[in-house]
C-alpha positions as CSV (number, residue, x, y, z in Angstrom):
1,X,11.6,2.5,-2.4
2,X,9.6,-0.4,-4.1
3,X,10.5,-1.8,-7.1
4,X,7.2,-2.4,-9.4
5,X,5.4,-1.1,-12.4
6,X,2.8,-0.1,-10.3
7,X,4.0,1.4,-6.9
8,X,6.6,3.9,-6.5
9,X,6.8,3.7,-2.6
10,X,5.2,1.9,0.6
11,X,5.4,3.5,3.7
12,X,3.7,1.8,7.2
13,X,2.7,2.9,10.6
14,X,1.9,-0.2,12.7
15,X,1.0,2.1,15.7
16,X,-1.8,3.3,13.7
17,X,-2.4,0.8,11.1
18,X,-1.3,3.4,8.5
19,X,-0.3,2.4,5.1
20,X,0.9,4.9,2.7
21,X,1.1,4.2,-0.8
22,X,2.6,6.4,-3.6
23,X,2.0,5.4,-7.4
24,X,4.0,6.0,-10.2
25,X,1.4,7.0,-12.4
26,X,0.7,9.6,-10.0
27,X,-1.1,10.0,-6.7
28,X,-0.6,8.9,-2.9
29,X,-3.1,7.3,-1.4
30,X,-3.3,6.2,2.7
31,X,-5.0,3.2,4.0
32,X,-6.6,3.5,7.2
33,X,-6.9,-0.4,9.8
34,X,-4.4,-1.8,7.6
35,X,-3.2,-5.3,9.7
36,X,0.3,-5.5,9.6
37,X,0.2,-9.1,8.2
38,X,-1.8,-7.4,4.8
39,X,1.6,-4.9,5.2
40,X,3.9,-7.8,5.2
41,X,1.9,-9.9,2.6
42,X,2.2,-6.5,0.1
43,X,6.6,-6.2,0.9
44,X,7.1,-9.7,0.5
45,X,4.7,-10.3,-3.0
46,X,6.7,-11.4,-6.0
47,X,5.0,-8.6,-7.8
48,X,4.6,-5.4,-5.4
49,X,1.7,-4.2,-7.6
50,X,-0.4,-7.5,-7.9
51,X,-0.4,-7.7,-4.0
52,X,-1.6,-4.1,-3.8
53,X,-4.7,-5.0,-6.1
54,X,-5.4,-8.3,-4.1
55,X,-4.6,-7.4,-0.6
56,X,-5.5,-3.5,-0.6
57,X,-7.4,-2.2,-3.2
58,X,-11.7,-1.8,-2.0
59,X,-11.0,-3.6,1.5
60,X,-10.0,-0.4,3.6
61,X,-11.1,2.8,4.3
62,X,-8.6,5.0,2.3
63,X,-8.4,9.1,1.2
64,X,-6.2,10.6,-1.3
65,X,-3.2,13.1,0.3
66,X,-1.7,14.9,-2.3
């Protein structure tokens, strides 16, 4: 579990450079050729949410799963 206003859970496959992201408001999303050092940069952000829109958001390919 992640705390933020934004993002509910994080969940990360390094083996596949999976990153699976579950929101609050609604909706999981997975991120597909996700570098684990943008994985690391997201857990370790002061705000779990800002770091999603800087490091995530429009940079990888990504598909909604629920």
């Amino acid at each position: 579990m992640v705390e933020s206003s934004v993002i509910s859970s994080i969940g990360y496959a390094p083996e596949t450079a999976v990153l699976e992201i579950e929101f609050l408001g609604g909706g999981t999303y997975r991120y597909y050729t996700v570098p684990p050092s943008a994985h690391r940069a997201l857990m370790d952000a002061d705000s779990k949410g800002r770091a999603f829109i800087d490091l995530i958001r429009d940079r990888y390919p990504t598909e909604r799963i629920d």
